[in-house]
C-alpha positions in Angstrom: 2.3 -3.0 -6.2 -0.4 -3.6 -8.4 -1.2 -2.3 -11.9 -4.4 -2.2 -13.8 -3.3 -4.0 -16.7 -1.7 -6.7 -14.3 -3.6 -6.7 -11.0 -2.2 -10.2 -10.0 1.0 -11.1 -7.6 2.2 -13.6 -9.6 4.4 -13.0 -12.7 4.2 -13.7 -16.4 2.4 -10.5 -18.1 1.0 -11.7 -21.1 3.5 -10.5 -24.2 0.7 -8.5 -25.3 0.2 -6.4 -22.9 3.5 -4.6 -23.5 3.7 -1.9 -26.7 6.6 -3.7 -28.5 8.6 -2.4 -31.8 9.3 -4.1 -35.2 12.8 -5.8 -34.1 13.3 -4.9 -31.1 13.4 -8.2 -28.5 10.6 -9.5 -26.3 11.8 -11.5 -23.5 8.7 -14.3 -23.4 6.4 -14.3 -20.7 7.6 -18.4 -19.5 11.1 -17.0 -20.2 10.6 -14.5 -18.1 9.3 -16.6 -15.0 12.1 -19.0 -15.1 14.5 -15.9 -15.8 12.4 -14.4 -12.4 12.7 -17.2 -10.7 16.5 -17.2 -10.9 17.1 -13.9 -9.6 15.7 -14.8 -6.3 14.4 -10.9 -5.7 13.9 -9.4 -2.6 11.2 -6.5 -2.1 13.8 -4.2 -1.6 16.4 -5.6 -4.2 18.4 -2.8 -6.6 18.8 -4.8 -10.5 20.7 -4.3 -13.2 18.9 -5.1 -16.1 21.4 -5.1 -19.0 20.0 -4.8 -22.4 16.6 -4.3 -21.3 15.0 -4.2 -25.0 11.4 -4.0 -24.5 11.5 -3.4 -20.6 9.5 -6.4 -20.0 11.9 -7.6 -17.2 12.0 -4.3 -16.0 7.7 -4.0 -15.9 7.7 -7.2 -13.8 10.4 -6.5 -11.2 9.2 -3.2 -10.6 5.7 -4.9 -9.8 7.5 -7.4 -7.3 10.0 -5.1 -6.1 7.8 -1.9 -4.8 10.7 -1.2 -1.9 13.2 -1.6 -4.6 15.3 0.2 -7.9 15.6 -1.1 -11.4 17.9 0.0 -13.8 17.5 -1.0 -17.2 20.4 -0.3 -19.4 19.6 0.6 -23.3 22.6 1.7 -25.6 19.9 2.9 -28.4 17.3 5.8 -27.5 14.6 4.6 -29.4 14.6 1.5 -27.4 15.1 3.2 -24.3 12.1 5.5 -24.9 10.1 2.5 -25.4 11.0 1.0 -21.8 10.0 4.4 -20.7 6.4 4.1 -22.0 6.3 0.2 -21.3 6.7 1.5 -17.4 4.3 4.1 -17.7 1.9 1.5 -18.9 1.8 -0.5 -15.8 2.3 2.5 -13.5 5.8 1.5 -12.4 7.5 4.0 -11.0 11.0 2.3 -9.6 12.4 1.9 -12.9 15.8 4.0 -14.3 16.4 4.2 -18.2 19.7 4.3 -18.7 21.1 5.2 -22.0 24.7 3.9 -22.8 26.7 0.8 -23.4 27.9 -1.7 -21.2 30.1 -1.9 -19.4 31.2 1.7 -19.8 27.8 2.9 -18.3 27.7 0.5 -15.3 30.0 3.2 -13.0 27.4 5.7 -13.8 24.8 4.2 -11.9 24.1 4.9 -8.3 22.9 2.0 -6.7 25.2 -1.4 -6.6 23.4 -4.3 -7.5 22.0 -7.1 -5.7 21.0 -8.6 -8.7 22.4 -8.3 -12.5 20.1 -9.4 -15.3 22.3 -9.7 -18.7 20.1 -9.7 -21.5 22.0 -8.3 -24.5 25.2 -6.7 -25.4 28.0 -6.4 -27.6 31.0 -8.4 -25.5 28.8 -10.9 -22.9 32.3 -11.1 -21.3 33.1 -7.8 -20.9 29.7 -7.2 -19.6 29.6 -9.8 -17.1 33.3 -9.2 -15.5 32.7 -5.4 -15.2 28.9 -6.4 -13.5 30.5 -9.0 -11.3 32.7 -6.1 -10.1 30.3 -4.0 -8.7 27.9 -7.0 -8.0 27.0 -6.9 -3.6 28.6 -9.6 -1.4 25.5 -12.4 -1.4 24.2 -10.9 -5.2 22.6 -13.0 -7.8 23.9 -12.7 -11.5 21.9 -14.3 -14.2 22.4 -14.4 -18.2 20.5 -15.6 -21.1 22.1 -17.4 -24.2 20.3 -17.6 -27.5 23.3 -19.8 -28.7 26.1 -21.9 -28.2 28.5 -19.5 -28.7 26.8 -17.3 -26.8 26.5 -20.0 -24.1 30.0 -21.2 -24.3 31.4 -17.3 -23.8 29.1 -17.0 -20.3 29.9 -20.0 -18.6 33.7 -19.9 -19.7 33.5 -16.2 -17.7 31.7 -16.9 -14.7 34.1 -20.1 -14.3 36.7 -17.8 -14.7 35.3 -15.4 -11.7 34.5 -18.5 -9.8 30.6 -17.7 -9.4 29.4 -20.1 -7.1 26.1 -22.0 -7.2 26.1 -22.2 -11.2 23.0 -22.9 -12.9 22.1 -23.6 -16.5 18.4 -24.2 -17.2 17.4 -25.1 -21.1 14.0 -23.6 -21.9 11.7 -26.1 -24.1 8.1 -24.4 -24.3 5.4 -25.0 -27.2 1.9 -22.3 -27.3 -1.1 -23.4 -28.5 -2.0 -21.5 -32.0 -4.5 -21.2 -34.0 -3.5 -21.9 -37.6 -6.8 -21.8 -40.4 -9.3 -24.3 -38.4 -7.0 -26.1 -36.2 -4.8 -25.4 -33.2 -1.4 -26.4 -33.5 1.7 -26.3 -30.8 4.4 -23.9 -31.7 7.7 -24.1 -30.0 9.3 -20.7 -29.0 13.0 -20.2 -29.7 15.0 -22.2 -26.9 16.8 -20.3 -24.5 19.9 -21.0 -21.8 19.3 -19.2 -18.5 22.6 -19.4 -16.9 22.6 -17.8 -12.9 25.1 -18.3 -10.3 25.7 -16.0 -7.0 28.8 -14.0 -5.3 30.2 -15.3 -1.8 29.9 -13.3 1.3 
């Protein structure tokens, strides 16, 4: 599916493009490919995009995925509301806001996932066990850490579930910016991407 603000097949929307809120988190456009990458979507693939922030994962897969479902899980409405508007940006219509808190929201939803995208939440642990759960025979499950903590807490868990095929990819990305008269390399925040998949 193609949008006027994004009429290309490839990913990586330009942050820009996306109304964003004071505080409320961006996941980066190269984050976002690698993030992509590791989901491995199909065109008909149903995701679970928890803590969906500024919907930006949400935009993209719903581009990707036309034959497809998204649901992107907010706990706070004003958040939520703005992954609304982000998807009537770019036209996409495959998208589901869902307003609650994992992991008590996940046995609301309708649609078990082939993919589940943990972006943010309150217990990474709980959230990824109660995912896992309702996570298809084959599925992909992918997490991003902003620390080590953070880092530590999702690879002790998916050892603990025995998710096979485990990845961890470090991100280490610089942007060229224009600072007074000269252009500089500014290094974006460094990021774990931590996927793995569920047996048959």
């Amino acid at each position: 599916m193609a949008s006027p603000l994004w009429p290309y097949v490839t990913s990586g929307i330009p942050d820009d493009r996306f109304e964003q809120l004071p505080g409320i988190p961006l996941t980066k456009r190269e984050i976002r490919v690698l993030l992509l990458s590791q989901l491995r979507l199909r065109p008909d693939a149903v995701l679970w995009d928890i803590g969906a922030g500024t919907g930006t994962i949400p935009v993209e897969v719903g581009l990707r995925c036309p034959l497809g479902k998204v649901y992107a899980i907010e706990r706070d409405a004003e958040v939520a509301s703005l992954i609304r508007r982000n998807c009537d940006r770019f036209g996409v219509k495959t998208v589901e806001v869902v307003e609650g808190s994992a992991p008590e929201c996940l046995s609301e939803l309708a649609d078990a996932p082939d993919c589940v995208c943990v972006e943010g939440g309150r217990s990474v642990k709980a959230i990824l066990q109660a995912a896992w759960s309702y996570l298809l025979p084959g599925g992909r499950i992918v997490a991003i850490a902003t620390n080590l903590e953070t880092l530590y807490a999702i690879s002790e868990c998916l050892a603990s579930l025995q998710v096979r095929n485990v990845e961890v990819v470090q991100s280490v990305i610089n942007r060229l910016e224009n600072r007074g008269i000269h252009q500089v390399f500014a290094a974006l925040d460094p990021m774990f991407i931590v996927s793995g998949e569920k047996g048959e």
